[in-house]
C-alpha positions in Angstrom: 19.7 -147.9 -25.6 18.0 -147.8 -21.8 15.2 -146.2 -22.9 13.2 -145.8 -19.5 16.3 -144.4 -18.4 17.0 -141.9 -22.1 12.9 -141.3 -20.8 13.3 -140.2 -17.6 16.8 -138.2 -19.2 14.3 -136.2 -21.3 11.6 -135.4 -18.7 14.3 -133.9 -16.7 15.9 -131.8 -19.2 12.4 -130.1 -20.4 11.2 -129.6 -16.4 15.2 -127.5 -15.9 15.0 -125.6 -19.1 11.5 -124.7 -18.4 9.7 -126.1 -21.7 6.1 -126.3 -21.9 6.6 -129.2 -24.5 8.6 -132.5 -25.3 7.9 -133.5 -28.7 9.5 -137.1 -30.0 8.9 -138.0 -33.6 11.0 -140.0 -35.6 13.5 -138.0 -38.2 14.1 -135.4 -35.4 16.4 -134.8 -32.6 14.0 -134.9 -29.3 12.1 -130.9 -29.3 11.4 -128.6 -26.2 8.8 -125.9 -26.6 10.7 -123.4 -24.8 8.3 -119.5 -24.9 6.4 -121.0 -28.1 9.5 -122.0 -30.1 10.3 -125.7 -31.1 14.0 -126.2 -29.8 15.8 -129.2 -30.6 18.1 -131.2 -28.3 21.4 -130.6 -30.2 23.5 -133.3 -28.3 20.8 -135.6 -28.8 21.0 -137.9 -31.9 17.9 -137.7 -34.5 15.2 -140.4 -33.2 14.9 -143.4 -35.1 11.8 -145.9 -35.9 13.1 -148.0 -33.0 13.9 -144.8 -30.7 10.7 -143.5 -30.9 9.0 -146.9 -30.2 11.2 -147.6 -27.2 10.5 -143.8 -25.4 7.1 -144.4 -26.3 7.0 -147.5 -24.6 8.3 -146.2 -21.4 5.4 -144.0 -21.2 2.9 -146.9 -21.0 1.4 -149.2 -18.5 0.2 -153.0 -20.0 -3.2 -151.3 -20.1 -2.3 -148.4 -22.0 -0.3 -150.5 -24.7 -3.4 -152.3 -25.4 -5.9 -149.6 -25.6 -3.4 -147.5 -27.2 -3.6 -150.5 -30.0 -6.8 -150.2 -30.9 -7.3 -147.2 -30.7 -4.3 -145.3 -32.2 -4.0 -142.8 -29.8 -4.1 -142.4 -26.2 -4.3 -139.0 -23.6 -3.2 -140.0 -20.2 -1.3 -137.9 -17.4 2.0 -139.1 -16.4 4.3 -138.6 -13.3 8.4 -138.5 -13.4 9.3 -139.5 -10.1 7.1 -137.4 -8.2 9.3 -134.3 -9.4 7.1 -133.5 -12.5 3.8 -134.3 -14.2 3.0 -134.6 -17.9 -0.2 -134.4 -19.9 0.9 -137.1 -23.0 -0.6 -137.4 -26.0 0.8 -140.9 -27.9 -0.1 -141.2 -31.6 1.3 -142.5 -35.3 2.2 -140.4 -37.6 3.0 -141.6 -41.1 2.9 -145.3 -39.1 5.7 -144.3 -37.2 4.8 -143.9 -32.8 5.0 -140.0 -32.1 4.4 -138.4 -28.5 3.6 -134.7 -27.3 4.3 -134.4 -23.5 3.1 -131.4 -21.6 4.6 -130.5 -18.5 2.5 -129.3 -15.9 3.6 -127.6 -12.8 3.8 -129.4 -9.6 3.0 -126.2 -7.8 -0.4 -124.5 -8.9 0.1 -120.8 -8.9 -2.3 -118.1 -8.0 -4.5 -115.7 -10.4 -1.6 -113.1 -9.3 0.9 -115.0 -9.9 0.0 -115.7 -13.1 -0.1 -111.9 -14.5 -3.9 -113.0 -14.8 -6.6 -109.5 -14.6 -7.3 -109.0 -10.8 -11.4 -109.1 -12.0 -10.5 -113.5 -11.7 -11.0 -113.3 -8.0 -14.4 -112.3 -8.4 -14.8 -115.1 -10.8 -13.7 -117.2 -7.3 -16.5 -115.8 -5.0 -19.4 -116.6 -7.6 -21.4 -119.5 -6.1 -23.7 -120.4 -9.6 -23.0 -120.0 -12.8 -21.3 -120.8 -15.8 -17.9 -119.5 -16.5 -15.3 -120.2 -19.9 -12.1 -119.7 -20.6 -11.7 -120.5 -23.8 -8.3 -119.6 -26.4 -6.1 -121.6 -28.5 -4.2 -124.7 -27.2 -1.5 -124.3 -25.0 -2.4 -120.5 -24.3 -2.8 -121.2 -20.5 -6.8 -122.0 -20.1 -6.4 -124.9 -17.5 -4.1 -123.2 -15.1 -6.4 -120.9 -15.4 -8.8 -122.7 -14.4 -6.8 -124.6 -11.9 -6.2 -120.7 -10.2 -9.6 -120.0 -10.0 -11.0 -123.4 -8.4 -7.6 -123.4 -5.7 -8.6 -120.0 -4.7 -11.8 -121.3 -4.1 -10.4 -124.2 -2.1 -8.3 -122.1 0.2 -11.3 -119.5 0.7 -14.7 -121.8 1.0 -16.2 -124.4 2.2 -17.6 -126.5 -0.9 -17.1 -129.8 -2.5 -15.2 -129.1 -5.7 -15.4 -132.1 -8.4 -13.4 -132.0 -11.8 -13.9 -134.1 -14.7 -10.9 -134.1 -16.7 -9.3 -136.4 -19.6 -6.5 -136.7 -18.2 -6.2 -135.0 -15.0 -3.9 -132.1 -15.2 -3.0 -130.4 -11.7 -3.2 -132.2 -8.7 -5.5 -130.0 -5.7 -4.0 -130.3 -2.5 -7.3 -130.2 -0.3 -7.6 -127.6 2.2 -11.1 -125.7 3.0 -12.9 -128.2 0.4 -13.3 -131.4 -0.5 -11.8 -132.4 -4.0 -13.1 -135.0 -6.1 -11.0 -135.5 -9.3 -11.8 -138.0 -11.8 -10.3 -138.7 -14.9 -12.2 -140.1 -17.9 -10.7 -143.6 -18.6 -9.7 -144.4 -15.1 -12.3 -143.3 -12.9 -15.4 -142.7 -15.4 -16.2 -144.6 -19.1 -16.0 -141.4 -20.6 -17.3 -137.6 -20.2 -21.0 -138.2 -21.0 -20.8 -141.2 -18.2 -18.9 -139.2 -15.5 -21.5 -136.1 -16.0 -24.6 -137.7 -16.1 -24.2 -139.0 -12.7 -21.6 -135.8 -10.9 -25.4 -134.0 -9.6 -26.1 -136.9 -7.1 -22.8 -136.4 -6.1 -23.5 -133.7 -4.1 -20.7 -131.0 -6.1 -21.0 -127.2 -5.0 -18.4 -126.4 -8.0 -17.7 -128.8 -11.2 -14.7 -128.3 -13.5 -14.9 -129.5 -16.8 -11.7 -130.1 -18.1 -13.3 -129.2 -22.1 -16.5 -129.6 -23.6 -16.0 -131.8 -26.7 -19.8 -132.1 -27.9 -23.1 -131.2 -27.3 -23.9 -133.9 -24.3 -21.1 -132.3 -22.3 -22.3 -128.4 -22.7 -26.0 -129.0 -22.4 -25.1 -131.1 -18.7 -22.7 -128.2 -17.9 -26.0 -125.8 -18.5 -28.2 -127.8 -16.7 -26.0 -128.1 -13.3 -25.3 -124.6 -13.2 -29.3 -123.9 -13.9 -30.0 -126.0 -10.7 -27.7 -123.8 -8.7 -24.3 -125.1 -9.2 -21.2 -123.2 -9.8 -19.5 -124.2 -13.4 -16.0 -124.0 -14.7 -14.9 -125.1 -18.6 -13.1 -124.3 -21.1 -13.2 -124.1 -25.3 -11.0 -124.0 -28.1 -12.5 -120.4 -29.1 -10.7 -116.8 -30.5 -12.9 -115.2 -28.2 -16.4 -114.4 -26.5 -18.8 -113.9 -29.6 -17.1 -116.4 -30.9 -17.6 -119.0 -28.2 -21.4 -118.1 -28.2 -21.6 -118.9 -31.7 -20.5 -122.1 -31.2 -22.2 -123.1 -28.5 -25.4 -122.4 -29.9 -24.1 -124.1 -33.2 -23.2 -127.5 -32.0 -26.6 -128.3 -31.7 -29.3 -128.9 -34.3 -31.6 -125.8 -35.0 -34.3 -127.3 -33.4 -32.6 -127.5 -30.5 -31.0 -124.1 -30.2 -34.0 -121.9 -28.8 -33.7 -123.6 -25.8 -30.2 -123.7 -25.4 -29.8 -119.8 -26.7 -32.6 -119.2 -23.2 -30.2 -121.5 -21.0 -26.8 -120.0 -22.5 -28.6 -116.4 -21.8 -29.4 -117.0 -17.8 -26.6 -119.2 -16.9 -23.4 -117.6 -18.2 -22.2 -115.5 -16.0 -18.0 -114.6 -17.9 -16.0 -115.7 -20.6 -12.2 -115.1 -20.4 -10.5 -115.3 -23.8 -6.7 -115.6 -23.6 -3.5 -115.9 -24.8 0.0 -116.2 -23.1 2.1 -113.6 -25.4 5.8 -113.6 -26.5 7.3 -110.9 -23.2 10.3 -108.8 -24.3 13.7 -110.6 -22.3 11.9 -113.8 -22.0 8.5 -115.9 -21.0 5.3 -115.2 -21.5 2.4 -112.8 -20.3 -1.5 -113.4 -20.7 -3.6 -111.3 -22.8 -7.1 -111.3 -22.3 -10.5 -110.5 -23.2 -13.0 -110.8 -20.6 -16.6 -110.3 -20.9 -19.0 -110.0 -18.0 -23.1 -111.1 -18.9 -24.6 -107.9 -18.4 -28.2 -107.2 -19.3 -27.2 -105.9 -22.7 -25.3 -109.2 -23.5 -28.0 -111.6 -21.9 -30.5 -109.3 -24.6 -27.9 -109.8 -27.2 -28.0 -113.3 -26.9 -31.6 -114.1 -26.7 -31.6 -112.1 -29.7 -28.8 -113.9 -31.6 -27.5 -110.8 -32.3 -23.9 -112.3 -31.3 -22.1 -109.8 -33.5 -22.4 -107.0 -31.7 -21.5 -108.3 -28.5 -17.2 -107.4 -29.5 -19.2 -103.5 -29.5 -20.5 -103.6 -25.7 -17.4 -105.4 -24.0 -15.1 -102.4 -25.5 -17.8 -99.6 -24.4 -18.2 -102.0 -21.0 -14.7 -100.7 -19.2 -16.6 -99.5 -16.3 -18.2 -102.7 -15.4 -14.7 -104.6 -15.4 -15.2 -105.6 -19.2 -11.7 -105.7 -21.6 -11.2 -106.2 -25.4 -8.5 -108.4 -26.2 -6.7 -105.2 -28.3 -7.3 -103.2 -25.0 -5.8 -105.7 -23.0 -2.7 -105.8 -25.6 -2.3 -102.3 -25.7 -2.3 -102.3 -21.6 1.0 -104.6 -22.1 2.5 -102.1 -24.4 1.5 -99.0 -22.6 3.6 -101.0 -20.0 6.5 -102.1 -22.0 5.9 -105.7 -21.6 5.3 -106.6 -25.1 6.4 -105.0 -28.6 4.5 -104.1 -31.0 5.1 -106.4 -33.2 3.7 -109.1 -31.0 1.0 -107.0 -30.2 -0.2 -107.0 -34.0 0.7 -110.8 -34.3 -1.9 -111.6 -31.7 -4.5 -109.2 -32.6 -7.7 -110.2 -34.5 -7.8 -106.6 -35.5 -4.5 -105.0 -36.2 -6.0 -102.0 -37.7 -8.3 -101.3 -34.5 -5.2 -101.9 -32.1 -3.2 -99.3 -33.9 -6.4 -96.8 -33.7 -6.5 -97.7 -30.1 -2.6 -97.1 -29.2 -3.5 -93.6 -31.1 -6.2 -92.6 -28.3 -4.5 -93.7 -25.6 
């Protein structure tokens, strides 16, 4: 088999059927994620040992093969022909080579393009600060974030820098100036590439996820000194992401950054892309806003009650997460059985549809 060429076959295929996902593993036929269901390629036959090596092998550049080697597995972006781009994860499974492609857009769409809550524009004139959006994997959190920082590139003047592993969307510059590095190629790692992004001069940094405690404490720090910070987390929601946050360090640590988490973080968008009735997906969110009765809360570590003043918060732009999937019901863009599927509190989404 011409496996650059079966490659290239496959990229094509998921970018026209509109998959979020190629999966290759050997013992199944090539798989789309097509709306958050695994579809396999029918006319394609099941991948074997030497299938799977071959596709895989297209993927990687002489560098790659050898880092990938030693290390097991690899993240790295890759482009098909300047017609699509793919996040790739390579890895072994069972000693068999395995790959997880992720296609991302060419284009990058806007917050209302996305069916994202109109409040994200606001998040888009904020010039310090720290802002999350945090939710499972593959729920949408980096085009979200890519929204956010390309409305602030067509709206301000700022130099925007991203730190990202691999780079995801490509900015096209127009009012700002863009830096994106990706960890691996253009910095020795996240830690290296933070350490020295405040002497370059950044008005807004991007952090593509914060994987340990280095990572969030920088993040803090820059938008202490003034700086306007975007990242995300693999969180169910706010409280949650506070938690841990202040967790991931040791407790004698965690005074300080509970007083740095308190002043600096400014929103936390919580979201998931939902199962629309005919087809695609829509986002649910929770969004909470760091009022003066959440910045108490946390200084207090009183975390848990935090879910209590975002649902009593509507006023000040604030939204649950059932609120938000109850907004798509009222509207007939979800069922309820999705609705309840999403929810981390069936019981309070049903008491909510009542009083509404």
């Amino acid at each position: 088999m011409d496996y650059p060429s079966k490659l290239n076959e496959l990229l094509l295929v998921t970018a026209r059927q509109g998959a979020s996902d190629l999966h290759i593993a050997v013992g199944r036929k090539p798989t789309l994620r097509v709306d958050s269901v695994l579809v396999p390629l029918e006319k394609e036959p099941i991948l074997t040992r030497e299938d799977a090596e071959g596709l895989v092998s297209a993927l990687l550049t002489p560098e790659q093969k050898e880092r990938f080697s030693k290390i097991k597995q690899l993240d790295f972006s890759f482009n098909y022909e300047d017609k699509a781009r793919f996040r790739v994860n390579v890895y072994y499974q069972r000693g068999f080579l395995a790959a997880a492609l992720r296609l991302i857009p060419a284009q990058i769409r806007t917050i209302d393009e996305l069916n994202l809550p109109p409040l994200l524009h606001d998040f888009s004139k904020l010039h310090q600060g720290f802002v999350l959006v945090v939710g499972p994997a593959g729920h949408g959190k980096s085009t979200t974030l890519a929204a956010v920082c390309d409305a602030i590139n067509h709206t301000r003047t700022e130099h925007i820098i991203t730190v990202e592993d691999p780079i995801e969307y490509l900015f096209s510059q127009d009012r700002c100036i863009i830096s994106q590095r990706e960890v691996g190629g253009d910095a020795l790692s996240f830690h290296e590439a933070l350490r020295a992004i405040l002497r370059q001069d950044p008005d807004v940094i991007m952090i593509g996820e914060m994987r340990d405690p280095e990572t969030i404490a920088t993040a803090m720090t820059a938008a202490e000194t003034g700086h306007l910070v975007f990242s995300t987390l693999h969180t169910n929601s706010a409280s949650q992401t506070i938690d841990r946050i202040i967790d991931s360090f040791p407790p004698e640590q965690q005074g300080q950054v509970v007083s740095q988490l308190a002043s600096t973080l400014v929103g936390i968008i919580s979201e998931r892309l939902v199962p629309r009735i005919g087809g695609g997906r829509i986002p649910a969110a929770e969004i909470m806003l760091t009022n003066p009765a959440i910045r108490n809360l946390i200084r207090e570590r009183k975390i848990y009650q935090i879910d209590l003043v975002i649902e009593t918060s509507v006023q000040e732009g604030m939204i649950s997460l059932n609120r938000s999937l109850v907004n798509l019901l009222k509207r007939k863009e979800i069922s309820l059985e999705v609705a309840e599927a999403f929810s981390l509190n069936p019981a309070e989404l049903r008491i909510l549809l009542e009083r509404t």
